[in-house]
C-alpha positions in Angstrom: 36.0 41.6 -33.4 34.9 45.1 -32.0 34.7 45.5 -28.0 30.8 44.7 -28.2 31.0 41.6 -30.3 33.8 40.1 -28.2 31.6 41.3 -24.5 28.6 39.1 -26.5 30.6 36.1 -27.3 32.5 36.0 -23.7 29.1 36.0 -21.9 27.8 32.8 -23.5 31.4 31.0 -22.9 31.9 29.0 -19.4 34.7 29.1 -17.8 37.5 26.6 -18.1 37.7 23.5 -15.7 40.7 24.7 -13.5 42.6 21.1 -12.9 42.2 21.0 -17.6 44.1 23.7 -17.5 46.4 22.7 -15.0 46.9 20.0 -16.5 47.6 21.1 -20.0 49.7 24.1 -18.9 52.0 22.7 -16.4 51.9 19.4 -17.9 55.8 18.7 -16.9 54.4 18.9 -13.3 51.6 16.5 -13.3 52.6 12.9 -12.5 49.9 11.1 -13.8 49.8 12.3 -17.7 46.5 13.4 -17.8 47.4 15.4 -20.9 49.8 13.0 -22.8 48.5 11.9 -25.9 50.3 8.8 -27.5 50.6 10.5 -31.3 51.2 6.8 -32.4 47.7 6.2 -31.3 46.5 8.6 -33.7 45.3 7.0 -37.0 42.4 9.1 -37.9 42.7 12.2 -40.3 43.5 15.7 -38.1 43.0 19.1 -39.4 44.9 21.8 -37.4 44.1 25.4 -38.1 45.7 28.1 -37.3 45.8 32.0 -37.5 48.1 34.1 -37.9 47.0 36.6 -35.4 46.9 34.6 -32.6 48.2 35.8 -29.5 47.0 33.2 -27.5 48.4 29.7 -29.5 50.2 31.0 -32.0 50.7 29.9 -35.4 54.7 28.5 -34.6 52.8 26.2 -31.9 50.3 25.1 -33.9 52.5 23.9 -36.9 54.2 21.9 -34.0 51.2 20.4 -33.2 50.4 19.8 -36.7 53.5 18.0 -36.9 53.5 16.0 -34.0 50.4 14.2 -35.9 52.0 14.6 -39.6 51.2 11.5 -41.0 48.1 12.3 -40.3 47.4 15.8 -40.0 46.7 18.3 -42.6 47.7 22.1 -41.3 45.9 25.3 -43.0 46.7 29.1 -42.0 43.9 31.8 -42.1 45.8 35.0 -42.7 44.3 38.1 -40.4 42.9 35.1 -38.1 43.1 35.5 -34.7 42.3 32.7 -31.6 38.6 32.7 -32.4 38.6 31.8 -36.1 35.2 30.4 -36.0 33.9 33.5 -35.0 35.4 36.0 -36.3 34.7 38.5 -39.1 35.9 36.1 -42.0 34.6 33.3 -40.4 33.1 31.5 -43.4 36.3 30.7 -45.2 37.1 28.9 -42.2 34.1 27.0 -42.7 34.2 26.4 -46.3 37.7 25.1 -46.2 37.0 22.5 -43.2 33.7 21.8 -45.6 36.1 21.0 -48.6 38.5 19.4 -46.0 35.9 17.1 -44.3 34.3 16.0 -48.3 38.2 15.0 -49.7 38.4 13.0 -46.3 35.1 11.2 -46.4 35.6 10.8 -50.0 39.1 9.2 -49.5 40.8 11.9 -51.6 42.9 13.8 -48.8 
């Protein structure tokens, strides 16, 4: 995104809750677990994008996340992605394929 289209996106964002990030960060230091997720517990359908620009999470994480859930994740890479894949010049294929993704699940095809 150029310098002026990343300046207009920042100034509508809010900043994040402090103790969230906390919390997923340094997760190995927080006693109570506010961040655990029980991936057992998971049952319904997960898409997990990535791109592989990411500086921020990237694209090695995220196919760790993806499987962590893999019996019920589906993982897609956007090539010249970076963290804000839904806004970012190329957006729309991001779109179409969670589109397509979202029909085959509702549909029962995934």
């Amino acid at each position: 995104m150029s310098p002026e289209e990343q300046r207009e996106v920042y100034d509508r964002c809010v900043y994040e809750s402090g103790r969230a990030a906390c919390e997923i960060g340094f997760w190995f230091l927080d006693r109570k677990r506010a961040a655990e997720v029980d991936e057992s517990k998971v049952t319904c359908p997960v898409l997990v994008i990535a791109g592989t620009q990411d500086g921020m999470t990237p694209a090695s994480i995220v196919r760790k996340v993806a499987n962590k859930y893999k019996t019920v994740s589906t993982y897609q890479e956007f090539a010249n992605h970076s963290h804000w894949v839904v806004g970012e010049p190329g957006w729309q294929e991001v779109a179409e394929y969670t589109a397509d993704w979202l029909n085959k699940v509702l549909s029962g095809s995934r």
